[in-house]
Backbone bond lengths (Angstrom), bond angles and torsions (degrees), N, CA, C in turn:
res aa  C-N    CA-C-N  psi(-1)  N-CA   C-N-CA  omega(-1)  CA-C   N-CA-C  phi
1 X - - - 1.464 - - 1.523 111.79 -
2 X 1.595 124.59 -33.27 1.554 123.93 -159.48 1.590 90.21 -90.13
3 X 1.395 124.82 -33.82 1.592 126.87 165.31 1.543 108.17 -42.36
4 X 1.314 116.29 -61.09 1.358 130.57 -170.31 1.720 119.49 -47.28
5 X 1.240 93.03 -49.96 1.557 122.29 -178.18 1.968 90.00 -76.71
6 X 0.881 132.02 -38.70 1.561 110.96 -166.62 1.503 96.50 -88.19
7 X 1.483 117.83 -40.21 1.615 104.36 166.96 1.491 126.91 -19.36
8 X 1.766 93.87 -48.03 1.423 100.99 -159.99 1.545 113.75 -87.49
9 X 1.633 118.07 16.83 1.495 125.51 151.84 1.639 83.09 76.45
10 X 1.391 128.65 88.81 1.790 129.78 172.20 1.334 90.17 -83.38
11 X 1.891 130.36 -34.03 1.413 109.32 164.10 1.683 141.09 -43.83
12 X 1.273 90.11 -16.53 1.562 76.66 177.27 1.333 101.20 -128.09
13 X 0.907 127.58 27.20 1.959 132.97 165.64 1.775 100.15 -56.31
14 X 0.969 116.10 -37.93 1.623 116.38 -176.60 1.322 111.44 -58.97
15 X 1.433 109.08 -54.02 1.686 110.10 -170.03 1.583 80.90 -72.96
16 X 1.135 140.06 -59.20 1.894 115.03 -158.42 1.393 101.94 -54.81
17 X 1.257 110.17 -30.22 2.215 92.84 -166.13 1.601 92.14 -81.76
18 X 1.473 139.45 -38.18 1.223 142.64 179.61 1.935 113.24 -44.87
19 X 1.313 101.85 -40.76 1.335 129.22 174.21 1.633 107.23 -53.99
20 X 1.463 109.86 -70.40 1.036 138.71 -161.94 1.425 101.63 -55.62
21 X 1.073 119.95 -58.10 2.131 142.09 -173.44 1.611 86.58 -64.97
22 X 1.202 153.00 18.50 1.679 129.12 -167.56 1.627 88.42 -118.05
23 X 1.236 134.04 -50.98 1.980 111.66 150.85 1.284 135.17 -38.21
24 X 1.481 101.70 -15.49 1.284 98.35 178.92 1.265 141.40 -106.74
25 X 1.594 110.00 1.68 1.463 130.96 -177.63 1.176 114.83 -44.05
26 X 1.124 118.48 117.09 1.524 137.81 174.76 1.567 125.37 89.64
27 X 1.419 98.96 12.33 1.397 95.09 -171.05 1.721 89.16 -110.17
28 X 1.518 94.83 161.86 1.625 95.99 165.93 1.825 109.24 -107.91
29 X 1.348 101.04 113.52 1.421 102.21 -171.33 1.599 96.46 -127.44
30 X 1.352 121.39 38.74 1.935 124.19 -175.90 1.643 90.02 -92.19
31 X 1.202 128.77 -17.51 1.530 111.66 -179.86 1.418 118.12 -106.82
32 X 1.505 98.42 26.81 1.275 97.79 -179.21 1.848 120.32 -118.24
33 X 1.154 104.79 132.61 1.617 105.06 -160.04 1.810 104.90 -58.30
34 X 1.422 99.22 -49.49 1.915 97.49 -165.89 2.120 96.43 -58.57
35 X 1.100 101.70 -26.79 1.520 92.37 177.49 1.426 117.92 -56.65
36 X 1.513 105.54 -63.87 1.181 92.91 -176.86 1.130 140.50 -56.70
37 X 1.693 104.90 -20.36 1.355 131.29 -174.57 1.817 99.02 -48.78
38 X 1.815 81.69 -70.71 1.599 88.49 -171.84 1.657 126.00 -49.69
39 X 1.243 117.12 -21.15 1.536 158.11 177.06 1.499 87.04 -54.71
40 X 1.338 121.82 -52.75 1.822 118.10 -151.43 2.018 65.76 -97.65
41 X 0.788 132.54 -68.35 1.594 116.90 -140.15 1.248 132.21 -71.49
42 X 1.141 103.70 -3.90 1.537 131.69 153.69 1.499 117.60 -75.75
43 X 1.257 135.28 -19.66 1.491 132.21 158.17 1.527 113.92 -81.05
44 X 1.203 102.26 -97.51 1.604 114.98 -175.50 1.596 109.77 -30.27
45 X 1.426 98.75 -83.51 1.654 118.96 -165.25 1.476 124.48 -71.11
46 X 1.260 109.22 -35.79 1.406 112.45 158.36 1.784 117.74 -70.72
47 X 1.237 131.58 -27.52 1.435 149.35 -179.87 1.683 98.99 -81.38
48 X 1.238 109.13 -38.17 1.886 109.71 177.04 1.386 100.77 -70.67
49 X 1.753 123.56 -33.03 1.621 121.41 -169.29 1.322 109.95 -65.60
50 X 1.236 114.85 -55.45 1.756 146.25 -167.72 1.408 94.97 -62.52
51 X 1.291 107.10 -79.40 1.972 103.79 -152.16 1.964 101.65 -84.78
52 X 1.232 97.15 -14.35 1.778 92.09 -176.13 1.706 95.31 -78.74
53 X 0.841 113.17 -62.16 1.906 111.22 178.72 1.638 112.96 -45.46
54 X 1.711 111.01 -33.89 1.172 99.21 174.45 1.566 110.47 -85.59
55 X 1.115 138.78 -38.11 1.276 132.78 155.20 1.647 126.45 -41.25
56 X 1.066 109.54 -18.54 1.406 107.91 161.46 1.884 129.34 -75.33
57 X 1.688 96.98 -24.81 1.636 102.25 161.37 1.632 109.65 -104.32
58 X 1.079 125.90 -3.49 1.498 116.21 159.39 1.064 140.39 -128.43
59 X 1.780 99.74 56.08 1.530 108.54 159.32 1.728 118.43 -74.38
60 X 0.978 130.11 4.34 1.828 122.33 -170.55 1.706 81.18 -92.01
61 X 1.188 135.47 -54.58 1.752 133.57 -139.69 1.647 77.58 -88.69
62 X 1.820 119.81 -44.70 1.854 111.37 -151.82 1.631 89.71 -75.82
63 X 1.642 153.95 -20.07 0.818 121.35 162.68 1.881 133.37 -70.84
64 X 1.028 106.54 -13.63 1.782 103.66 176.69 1.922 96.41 -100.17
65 X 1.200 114.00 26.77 1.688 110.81 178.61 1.309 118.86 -94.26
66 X 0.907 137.86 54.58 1.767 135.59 177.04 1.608 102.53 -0.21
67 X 1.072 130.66 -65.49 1.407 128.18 -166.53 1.465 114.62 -64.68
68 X 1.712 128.67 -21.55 1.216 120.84 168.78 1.608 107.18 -76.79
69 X 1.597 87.88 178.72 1.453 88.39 -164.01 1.361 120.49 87.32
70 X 1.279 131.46 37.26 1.743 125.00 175.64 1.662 94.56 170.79
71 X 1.958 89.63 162.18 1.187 90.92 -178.12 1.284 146.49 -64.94
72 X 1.239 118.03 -5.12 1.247 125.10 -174.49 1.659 113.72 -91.09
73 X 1.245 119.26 -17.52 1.397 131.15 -159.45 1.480 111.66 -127.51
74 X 1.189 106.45 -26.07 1.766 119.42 172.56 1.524 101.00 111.32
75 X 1.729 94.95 177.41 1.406 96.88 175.31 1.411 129.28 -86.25
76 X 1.576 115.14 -170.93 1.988 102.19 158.51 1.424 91.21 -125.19
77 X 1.182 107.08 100.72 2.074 107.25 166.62 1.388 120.78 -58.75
78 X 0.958 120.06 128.03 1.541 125.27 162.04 1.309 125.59 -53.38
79 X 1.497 118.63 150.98 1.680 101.48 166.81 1.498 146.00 -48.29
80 X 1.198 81.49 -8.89 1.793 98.15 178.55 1.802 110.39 -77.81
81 X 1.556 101.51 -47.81 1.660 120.49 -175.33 1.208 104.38 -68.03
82 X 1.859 113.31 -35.43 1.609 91.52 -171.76 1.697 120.06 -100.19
83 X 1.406 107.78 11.12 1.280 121.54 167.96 1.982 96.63 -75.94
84 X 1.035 107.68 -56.53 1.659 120.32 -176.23 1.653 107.47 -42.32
85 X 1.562 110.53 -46.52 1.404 124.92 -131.98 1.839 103.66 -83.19
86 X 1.544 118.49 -27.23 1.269 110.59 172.10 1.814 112.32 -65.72
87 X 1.109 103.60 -17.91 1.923 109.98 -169.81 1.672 94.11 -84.18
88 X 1.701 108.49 -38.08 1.512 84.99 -178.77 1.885 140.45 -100.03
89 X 1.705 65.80 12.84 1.835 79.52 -179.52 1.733 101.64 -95.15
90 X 1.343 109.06 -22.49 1.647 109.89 169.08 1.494 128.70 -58.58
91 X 1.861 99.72 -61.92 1.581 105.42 149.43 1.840 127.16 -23.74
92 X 1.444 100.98 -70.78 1.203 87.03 -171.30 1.838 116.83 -74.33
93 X 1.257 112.15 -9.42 1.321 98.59 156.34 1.287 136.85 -83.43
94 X 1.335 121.44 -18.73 1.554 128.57 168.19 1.591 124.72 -26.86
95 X 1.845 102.40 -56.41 1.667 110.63 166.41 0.923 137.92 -62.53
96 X 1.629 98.02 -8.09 1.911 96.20 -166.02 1.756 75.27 -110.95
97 X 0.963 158.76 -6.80 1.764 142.13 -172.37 1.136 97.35 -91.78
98 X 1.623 120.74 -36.85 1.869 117.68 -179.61 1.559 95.39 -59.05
99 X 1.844 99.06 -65.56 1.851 98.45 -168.66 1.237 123.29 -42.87
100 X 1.506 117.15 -54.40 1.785 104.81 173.78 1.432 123.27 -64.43
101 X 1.675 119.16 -2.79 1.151 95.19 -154.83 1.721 80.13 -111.86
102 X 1.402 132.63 -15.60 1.379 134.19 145.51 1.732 110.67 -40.47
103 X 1.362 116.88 -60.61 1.652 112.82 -179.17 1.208 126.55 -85.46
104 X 1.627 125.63 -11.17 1.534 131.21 -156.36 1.749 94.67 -133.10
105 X 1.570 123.63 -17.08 1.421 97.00 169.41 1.796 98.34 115.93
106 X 1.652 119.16 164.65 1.468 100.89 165.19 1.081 126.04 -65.29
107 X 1.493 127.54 -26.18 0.987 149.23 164.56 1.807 127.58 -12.05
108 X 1.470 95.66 -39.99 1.448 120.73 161.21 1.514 129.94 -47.97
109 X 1.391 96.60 -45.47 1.596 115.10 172.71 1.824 98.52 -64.38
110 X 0.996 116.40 -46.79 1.481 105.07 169.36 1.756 128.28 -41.56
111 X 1.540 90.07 -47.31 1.671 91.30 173.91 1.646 125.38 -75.59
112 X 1.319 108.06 -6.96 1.582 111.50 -164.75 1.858 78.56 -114.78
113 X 1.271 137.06 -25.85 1.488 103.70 156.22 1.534 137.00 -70.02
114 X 1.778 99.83 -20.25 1.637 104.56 152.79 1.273 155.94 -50.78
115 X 1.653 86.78 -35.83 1.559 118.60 -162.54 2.030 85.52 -87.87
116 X 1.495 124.43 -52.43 1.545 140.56 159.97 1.670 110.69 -28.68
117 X 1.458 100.03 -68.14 1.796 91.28 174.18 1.385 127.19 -92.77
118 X 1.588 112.57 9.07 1.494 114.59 166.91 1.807 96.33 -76.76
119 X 1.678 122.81 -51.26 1.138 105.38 -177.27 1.384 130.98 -82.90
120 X 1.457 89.94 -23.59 2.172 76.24 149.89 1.339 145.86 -84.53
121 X 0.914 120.28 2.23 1.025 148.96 154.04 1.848 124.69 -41.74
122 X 1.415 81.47 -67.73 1.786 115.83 169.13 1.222 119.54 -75.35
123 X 1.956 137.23 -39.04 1.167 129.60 -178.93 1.770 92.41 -113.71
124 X 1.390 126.73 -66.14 1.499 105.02 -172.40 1.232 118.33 -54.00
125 X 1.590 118.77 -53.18 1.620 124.88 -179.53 1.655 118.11 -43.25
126 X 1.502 111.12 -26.21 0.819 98.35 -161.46 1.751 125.81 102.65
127 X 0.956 138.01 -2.01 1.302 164.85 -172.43 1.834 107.89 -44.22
128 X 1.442 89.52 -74.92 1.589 119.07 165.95 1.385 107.79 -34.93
129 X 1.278 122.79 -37.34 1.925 111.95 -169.63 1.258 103.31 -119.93
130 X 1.742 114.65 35.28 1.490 94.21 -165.44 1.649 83.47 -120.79
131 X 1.819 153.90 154.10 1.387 130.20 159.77 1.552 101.53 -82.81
132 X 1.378 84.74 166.90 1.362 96.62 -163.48 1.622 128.94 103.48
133 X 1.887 88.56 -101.09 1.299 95.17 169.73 1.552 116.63 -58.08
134 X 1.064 135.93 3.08 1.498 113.68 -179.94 1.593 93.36 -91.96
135 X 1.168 141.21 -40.43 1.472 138.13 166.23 1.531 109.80 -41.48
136 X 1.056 117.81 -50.93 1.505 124.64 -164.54 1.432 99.27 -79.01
137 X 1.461 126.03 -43.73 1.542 110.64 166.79 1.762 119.03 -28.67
138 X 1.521 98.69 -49.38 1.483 108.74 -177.12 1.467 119.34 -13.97
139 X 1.359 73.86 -62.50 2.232 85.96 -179.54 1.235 115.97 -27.82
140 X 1.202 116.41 -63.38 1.654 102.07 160.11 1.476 125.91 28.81
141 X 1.073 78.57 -91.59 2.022 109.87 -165.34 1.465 93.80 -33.91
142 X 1.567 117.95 -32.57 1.494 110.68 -161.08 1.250 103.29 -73.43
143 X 1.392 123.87 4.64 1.754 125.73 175.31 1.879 111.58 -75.76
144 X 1.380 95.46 -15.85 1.337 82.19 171.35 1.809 130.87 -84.01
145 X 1.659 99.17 -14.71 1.123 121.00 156.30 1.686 115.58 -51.36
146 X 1.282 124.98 -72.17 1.390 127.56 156.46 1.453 120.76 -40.56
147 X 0.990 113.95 -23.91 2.256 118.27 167.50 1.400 87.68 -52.76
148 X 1.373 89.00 -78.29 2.021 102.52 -155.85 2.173 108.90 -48.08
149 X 1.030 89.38 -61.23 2.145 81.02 161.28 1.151 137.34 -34.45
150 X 1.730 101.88 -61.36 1.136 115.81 167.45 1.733 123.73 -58.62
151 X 1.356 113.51 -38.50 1.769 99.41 -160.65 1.431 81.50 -91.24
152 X 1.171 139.03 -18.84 2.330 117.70 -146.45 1.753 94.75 -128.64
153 X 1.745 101.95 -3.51 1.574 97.34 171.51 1.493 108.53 72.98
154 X 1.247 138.51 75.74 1.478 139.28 -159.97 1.605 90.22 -159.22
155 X 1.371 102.02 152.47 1.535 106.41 174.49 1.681 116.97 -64.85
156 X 1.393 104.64 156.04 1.640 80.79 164.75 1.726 113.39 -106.11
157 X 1.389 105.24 155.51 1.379 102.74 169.28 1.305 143.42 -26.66
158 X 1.571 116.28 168.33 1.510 106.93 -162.93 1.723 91.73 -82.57
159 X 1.451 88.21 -164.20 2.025 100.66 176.26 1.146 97.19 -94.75
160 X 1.433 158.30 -22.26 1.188 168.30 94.62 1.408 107.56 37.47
161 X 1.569 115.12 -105.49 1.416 121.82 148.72 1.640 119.91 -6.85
162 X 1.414 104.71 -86.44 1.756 122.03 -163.29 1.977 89.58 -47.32
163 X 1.347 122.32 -18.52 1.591 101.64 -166.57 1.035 102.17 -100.11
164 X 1.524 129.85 -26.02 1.620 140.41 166.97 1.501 102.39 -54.05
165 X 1.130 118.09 -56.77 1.512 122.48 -155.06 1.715 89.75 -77.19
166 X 1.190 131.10 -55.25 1.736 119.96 173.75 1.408 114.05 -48.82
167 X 1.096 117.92 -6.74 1.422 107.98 -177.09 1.344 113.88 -115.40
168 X 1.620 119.52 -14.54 1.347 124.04 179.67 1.996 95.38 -97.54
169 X 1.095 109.52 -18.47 1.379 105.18 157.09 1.242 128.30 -61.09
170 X 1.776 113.36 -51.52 1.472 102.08 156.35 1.278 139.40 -83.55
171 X 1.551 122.46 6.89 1.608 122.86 169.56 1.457 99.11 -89.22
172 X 1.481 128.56 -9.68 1.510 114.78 168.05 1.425 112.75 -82.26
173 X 1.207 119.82 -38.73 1.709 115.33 171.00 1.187 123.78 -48.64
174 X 1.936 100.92 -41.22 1.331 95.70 -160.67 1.868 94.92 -98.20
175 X 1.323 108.43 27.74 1.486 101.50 162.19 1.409 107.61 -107.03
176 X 1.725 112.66 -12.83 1.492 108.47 -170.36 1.486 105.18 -84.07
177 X 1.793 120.71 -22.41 1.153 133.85 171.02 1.426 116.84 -53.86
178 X 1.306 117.72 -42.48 1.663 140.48 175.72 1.674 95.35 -60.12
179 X 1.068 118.83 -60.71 1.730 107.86 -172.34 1.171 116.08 -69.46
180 X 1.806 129.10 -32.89 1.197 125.78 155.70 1.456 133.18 -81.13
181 X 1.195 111.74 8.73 1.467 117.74 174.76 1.564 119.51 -21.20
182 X 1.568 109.39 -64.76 1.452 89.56 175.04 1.175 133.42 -114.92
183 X 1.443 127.17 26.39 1.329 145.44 121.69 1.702 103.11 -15.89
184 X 1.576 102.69 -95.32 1.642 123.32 153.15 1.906 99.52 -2.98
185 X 0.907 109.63 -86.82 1.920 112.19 -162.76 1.093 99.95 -53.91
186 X 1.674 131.60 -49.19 1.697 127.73 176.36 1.914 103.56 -59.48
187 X 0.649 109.12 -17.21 1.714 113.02 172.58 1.604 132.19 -91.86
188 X 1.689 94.21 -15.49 1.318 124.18 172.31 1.526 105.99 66.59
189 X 1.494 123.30 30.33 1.188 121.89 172.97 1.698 121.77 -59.40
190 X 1.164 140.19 162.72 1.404 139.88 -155.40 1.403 87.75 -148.39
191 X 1.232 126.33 29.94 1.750 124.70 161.95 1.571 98.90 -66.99
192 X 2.283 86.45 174.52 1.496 103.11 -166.95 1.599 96.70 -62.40
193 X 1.770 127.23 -63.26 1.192 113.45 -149.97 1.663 98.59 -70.72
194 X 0.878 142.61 6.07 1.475 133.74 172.87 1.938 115.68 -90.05
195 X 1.582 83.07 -40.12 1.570 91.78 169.17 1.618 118.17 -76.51
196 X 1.210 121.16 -46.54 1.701 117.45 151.83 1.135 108.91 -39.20
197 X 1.248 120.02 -74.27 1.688 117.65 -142.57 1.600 114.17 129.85
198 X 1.203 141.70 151.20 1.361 125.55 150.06 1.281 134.82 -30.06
199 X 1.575 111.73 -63.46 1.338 114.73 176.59 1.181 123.51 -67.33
200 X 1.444 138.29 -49.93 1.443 139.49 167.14 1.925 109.60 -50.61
201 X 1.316 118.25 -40.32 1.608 110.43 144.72 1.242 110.82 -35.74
202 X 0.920 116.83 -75.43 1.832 104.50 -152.79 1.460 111.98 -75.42
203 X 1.062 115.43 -15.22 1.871 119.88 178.28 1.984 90.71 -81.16
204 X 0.976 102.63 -40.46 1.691 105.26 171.44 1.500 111.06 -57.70
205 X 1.151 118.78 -42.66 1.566 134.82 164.55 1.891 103.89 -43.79
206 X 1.168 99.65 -70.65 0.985 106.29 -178.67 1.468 142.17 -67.09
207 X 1.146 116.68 6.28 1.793 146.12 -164.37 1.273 87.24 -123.00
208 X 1.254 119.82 -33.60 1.721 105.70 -175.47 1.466 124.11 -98.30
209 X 1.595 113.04 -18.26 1.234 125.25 142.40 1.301 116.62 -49.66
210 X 1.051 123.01 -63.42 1.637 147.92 -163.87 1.750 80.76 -50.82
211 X 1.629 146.14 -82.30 0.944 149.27 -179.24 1.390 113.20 -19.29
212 X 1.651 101.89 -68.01 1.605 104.18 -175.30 1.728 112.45 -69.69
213 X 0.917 113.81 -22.26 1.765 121.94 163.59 1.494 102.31 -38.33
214 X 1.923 115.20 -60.23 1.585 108.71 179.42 1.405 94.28 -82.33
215 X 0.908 154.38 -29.21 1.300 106.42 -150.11 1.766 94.30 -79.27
216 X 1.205 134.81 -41.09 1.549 148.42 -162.91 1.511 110.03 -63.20
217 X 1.507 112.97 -15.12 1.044 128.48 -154.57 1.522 99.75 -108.94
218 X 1.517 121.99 -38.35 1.279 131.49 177.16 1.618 121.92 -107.28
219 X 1.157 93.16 7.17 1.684 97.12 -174.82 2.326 106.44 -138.11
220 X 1.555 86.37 -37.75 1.658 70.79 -178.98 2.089 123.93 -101.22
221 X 0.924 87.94 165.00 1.493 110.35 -161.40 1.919 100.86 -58.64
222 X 1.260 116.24 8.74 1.148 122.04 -172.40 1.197 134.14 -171.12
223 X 1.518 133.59 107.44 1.699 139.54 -148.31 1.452 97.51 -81.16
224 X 1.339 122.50 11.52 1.686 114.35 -174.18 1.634 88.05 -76.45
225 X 0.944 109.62 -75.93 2.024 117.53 -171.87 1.383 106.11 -44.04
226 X 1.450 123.50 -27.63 1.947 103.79 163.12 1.407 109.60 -84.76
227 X 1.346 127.81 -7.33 1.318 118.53 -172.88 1.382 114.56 -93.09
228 X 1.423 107.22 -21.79 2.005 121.92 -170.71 2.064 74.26 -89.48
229 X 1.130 127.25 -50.41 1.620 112.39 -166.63 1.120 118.39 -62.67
230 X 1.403 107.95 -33.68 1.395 115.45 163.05 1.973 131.90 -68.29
231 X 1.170 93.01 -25.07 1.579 89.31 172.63 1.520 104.23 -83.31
232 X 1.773 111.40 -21.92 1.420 85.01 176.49 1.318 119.77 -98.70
233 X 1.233 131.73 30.25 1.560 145.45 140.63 1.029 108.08 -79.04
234 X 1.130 148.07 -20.96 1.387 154.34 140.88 1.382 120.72 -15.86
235 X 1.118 103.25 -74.50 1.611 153.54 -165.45 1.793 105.96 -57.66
236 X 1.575 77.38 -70.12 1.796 90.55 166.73 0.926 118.92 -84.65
237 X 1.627 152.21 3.41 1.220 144.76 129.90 1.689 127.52 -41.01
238 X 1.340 105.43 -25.15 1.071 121.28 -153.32 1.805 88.68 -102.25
239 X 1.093 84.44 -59.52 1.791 96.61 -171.89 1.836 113.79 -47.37
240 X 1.788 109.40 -26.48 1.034 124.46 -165.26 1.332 100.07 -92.55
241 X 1.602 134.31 -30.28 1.254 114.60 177.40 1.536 101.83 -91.42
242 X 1.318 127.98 -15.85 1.367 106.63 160.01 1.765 132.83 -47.32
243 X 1.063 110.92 -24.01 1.573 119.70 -178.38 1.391 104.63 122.89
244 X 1.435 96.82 -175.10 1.617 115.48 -174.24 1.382 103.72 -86.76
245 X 1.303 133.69 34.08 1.615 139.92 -175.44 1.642 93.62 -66.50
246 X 1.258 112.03 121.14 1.645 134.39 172.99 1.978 95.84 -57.10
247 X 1.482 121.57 135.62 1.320 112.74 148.02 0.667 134.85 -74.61
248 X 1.914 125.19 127.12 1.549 122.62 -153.63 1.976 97.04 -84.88
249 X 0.962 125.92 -169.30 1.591 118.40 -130.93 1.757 80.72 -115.24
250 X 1.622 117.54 -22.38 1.940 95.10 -176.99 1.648 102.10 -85.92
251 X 1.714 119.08 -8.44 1.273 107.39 -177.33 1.661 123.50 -83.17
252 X 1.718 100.44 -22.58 1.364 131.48 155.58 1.373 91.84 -42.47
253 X 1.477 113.96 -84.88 1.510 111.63 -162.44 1.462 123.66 -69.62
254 X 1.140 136.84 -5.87 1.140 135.84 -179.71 1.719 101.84 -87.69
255 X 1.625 109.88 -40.22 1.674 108.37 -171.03 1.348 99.80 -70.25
256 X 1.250 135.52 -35.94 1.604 161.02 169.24 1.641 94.37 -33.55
257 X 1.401 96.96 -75.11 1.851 101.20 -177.96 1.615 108.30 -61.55
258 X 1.215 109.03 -36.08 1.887 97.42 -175.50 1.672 94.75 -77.01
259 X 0.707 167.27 -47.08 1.168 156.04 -147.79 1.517 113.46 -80.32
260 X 1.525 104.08 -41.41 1.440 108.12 176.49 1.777 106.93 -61.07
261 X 1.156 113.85 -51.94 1.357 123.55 167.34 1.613 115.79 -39.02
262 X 1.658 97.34 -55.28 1.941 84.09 167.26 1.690 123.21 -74.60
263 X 1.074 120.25 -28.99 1.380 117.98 169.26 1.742 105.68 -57.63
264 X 1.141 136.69 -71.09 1.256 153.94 -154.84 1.855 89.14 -56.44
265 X 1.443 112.67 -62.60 1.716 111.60 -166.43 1.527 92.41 -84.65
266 X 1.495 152.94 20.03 1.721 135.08 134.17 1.696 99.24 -111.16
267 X 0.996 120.60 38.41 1.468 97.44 140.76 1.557 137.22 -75.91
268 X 1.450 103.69 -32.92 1.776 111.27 -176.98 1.340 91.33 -75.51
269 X 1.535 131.58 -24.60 1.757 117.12 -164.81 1.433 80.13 -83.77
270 X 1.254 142.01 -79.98 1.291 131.13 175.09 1.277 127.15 25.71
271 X 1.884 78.41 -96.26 1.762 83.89 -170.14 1.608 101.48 -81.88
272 X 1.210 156.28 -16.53 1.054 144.21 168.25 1.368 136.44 -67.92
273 X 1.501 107.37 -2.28 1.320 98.81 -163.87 1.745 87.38 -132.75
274 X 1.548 122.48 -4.99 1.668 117.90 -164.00 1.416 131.67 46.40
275 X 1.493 84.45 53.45 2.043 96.77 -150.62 2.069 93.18 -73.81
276 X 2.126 118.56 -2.53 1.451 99.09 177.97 1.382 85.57 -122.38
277 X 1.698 125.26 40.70 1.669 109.22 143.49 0.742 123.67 -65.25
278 X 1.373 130.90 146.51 1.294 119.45 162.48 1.936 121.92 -72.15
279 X 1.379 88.52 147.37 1.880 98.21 179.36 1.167 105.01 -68.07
């Protein structure tokens, strides 16, 4: 079971529930059951769908990876787990496709065929080793935006938001690409940051920050989110004229732990204050 649960990456359960709460700013929806529901299914079970399917095509690169293996990063299953592992990521989705589709309508079945061909797409299709499209898979994530609408009945976000959030979806990949870089080349992957290079990654990093800087800057209700986007164009400006120096695996994990820490302490400013309404 504690294998199972680290598959499903508990490191990044924060940014999905952080995700999840951005329809919901300002409303009080804590007494409401489909919330919480969706609240739990966005960590565990949705995180078992995503990173367990992708861990099933990258065991050759996740065994020489320092960062697999633990909770923050996921597990490396054995042959035994990943023969097991398509039966148990099905199971635990079975209850939650009846439950939403009991509270949210058939309609539901629509989103769990999204959430189905966003990840095949990305691990069977091939997605993951292709540049480009493995960024553009990203979008994705914005289905969890459509969860929260769909099951508790809430508007969905502006176009504002949904284009920030696709794009901070792909400057996180293509930073997770940067730490596995050559993992990636022993795997013979043909992704963007491998096909760039390090450095043209991170100036790519940084053009795409630089983007969400305006848009947050001219559209949301609050200069904190262009100012944190902006230091981290900063950051990676800096990092990029240093060279193509690989991140060694405690700076991975230490930025890993601060970040979870900043997601986790602005959620109540978040949702309380509608800091990605638009003005």
């Amino acid at each position: 079971m504690l294998e199972t649960i680290k598959i499903a990456r508990p490191g990044f359960w924060p940014t999905h529930v952080w995700f999840y709460l951005l329809p919901f700013a300002g409303r009080d929806m804590f007494g409401s059951i489909p919330f919480w529901l969706g609240c739990f299914y966005v960590s565990f079970p949705l995180g078992l769908l995503l990173y367990g399917w992708n861990d099933l095509g990258d065991y050759v690169s996740d065994r020489c990876n320092p960062r697999k293996d633990s909770w923050l990063f996921g597990g490396r299953p054995d042959e035994a787990m990943r023969q097991r592992l398509p039966w148990i990521i099905a199971a635990v989705q079975v209850p939650f496709v009846i439950a939403f589709v009991i509270i949210g309508g058939w309609w539901m079945l629509l989103w769990f065929a999204a959430v189905l061909l966003t990840n095949a797409t990305y691990n069977t299709l091939g997605f993951k080793r292709l540049p480009v499209l493995d960024l553009l898979n990203q979008i994705g994530y914005l289905l969890i935006f459509l969860l929260g609408s769909w099951l508790c009945g809430v508007p969905q976000l502006n176009a504002a938001t949904m284009v920030f959030s696709a794009l901070f979806a792909m400057q996180s990949h293509l930073f997770g690409q940067l730490m596995d870089i050559e993992e990636d080349r022993i795997a013979e992957r043909h992704n963007t940051a491998i096909t760039l290079g390090a450095v043209p990654s991170k100036w790519l990093l940084v053009g795409i920050m630089l983007v969400e800087v305006a848009i947050s800057w001219t559209y949301f209700q609050s200069p904190i989110v262009a100012g944190f986007m902006f230091a981290g164009a900063i950051f990676f400006s800096l990092d990029a004229l240093a060279g193509p120096k690989q991140y060694p695996p405690l700076f991975t994990k230490l930025f890993f732990i601060a970040w979870n820490l900043i997601v986790i302490a602005t959620m109540h400013f978040v949702w309380r204050y509608g800091v990605f309404l638009v003005e």
